[in-house]
C-alpha positions as CSV (number, residue, x, y, z in Angstrom):
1,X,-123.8,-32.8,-87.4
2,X,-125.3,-35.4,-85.4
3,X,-128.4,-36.4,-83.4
4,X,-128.7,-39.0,-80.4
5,X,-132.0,-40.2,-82.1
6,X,-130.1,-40.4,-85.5
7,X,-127.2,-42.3,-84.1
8,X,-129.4,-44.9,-82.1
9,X,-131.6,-45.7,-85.6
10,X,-127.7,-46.7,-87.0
11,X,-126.9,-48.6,-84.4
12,X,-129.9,-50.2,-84.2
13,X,-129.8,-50.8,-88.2
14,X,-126.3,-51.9,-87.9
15,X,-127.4,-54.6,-85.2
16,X,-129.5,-56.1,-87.2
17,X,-127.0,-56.3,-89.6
18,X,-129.1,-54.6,-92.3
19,X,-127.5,-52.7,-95.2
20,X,-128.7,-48.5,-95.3
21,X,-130.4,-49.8,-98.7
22,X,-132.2,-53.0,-97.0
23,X,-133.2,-51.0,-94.3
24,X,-135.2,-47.8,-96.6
25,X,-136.6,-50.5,-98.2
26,X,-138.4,-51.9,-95.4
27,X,-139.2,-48.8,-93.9
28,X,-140.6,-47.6,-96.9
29,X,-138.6,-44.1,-97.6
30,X,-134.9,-43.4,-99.9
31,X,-132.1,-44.5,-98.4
32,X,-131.0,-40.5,-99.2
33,X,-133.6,-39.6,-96.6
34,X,-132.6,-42.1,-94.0
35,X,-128.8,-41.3,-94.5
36,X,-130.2,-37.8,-93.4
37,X,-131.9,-39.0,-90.7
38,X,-129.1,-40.8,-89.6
39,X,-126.7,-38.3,-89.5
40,X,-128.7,-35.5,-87.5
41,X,-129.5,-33.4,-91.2
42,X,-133.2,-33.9,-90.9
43,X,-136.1,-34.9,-88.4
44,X,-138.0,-38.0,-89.4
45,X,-141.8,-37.3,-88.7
46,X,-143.9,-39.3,-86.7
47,X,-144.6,-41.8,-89.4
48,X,-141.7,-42.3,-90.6
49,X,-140.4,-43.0,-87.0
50,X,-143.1,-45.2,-86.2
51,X,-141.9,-47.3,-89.3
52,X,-138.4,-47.2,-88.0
53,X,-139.5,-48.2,-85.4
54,X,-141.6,-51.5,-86.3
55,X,-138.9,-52.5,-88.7
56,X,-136.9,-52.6,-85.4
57,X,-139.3,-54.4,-83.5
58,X,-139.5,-51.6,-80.8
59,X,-141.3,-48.9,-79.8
60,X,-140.9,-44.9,-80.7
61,X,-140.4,-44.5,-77.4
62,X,-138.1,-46.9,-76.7
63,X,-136.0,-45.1,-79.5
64,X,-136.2,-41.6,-77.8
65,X,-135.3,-43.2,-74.2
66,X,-132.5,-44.7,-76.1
67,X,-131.5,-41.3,-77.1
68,X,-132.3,-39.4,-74.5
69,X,-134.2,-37.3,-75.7
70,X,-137.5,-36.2,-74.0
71,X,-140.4,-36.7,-76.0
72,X,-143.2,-36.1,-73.6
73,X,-144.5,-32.7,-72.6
74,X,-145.1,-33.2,-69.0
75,X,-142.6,-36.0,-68.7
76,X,-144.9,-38.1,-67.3
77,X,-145.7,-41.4,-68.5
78,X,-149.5,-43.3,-67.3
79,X,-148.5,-46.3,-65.3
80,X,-150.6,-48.3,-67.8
81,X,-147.5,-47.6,-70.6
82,X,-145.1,-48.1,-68.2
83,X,-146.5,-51.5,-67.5
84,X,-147.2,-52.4,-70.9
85,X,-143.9,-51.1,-72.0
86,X,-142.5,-53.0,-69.4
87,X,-143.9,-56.8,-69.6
88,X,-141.5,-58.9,-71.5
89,X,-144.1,-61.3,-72.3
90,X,-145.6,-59.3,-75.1
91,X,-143.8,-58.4,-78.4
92,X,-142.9,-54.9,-79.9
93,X,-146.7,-55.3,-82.3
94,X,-148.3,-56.1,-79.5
95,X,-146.8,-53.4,-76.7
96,X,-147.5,-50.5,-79.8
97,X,-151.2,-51.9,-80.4
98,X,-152.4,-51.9,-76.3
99,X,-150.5,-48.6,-75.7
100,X,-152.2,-47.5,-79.2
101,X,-155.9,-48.7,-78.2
102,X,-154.7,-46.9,-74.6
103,X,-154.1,-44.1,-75.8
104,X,-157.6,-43.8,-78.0
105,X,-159.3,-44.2,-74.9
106,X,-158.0,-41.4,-73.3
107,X,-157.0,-39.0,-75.5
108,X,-153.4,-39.0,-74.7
109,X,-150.7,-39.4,-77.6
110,X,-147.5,-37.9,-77.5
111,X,-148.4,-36.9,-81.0
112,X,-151.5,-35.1,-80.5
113,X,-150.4,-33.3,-77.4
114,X,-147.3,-31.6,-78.8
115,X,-149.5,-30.6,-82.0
116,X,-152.2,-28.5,-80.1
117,X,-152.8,-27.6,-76.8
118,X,-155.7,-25.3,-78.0
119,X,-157.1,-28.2,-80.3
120,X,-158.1,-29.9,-76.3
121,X,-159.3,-27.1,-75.3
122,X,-161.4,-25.7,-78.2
123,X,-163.3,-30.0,-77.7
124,X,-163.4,-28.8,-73.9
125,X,-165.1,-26.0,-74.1
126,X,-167.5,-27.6,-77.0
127,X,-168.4,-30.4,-74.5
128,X,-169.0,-27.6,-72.1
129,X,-171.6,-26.0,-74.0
130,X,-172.9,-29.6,-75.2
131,X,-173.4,-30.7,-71.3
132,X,-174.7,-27.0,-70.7
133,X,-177.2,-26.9,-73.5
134,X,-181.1,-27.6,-72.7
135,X,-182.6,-31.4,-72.9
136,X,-185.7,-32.2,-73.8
137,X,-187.8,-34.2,-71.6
């Protein structure tokens, strides 16, 4: 059993010419665990991929367009990340830290959006009733 995203992080390892053992190590998980990652038998969470991805020097989204596999919701991607994503003059820290800070600023993570829907719209409706609620003069 195997997983696009699985086989891209071996590849990736491999190209770097780093053992299964050097690479754990760095990432900071067993080198059981990434085997299984690897080879399709588990999902690395969001953390973990984020350290694969660092250790790489690229992006978690870079990994999943490697794979192809679709990691957005909507499949749209703000112009701002594409740009950012895009501009060869910045490094893999420095591309996750801008579309990070981005991201803070307007709410939108892939992470947070696949997680809860209803989390958005319970703050909605509570800045509703804020923006609805008498101010004193």
């Amino acid at each position: 059993m195997s997983s696009p995203l699985g086989d891209i992080i071996r590849r990736q390892r491999e190209l770097q010419a780093l053992s299964m053992r050097q690479f754990a190590r760095m990432v900071g998980i067993s080198n059981p665990y990434l085997s299984q990652i690897e080879r399709g038998l588990r999902d690395p969470s969001e953390q973990v991929l984020q350290g694969i991805a660092d250790s790489l020097k690229t992006s978690v989204d870079v990994l999943y367009e490697q794979a192809g596999v679709p990691h957005d919701e909507d499949g749209a991607e703000p112009a701002v990340i594409v740009a950012v994503r895009a501009d060869p003059d910045l490094s893999a820290r420095q591309r996750s830290a801008l579309i990070e800070i981005y991201e803070s600023f307007t709410g939108r993570t892939g992470a947070r959006r696949r997680r809860s829907s209803s989390a958005r719209a319970r703050a909605g409706a509570s800045e509703a009733s804020d923006s609805e609620a008498p101010r004193g003069s």
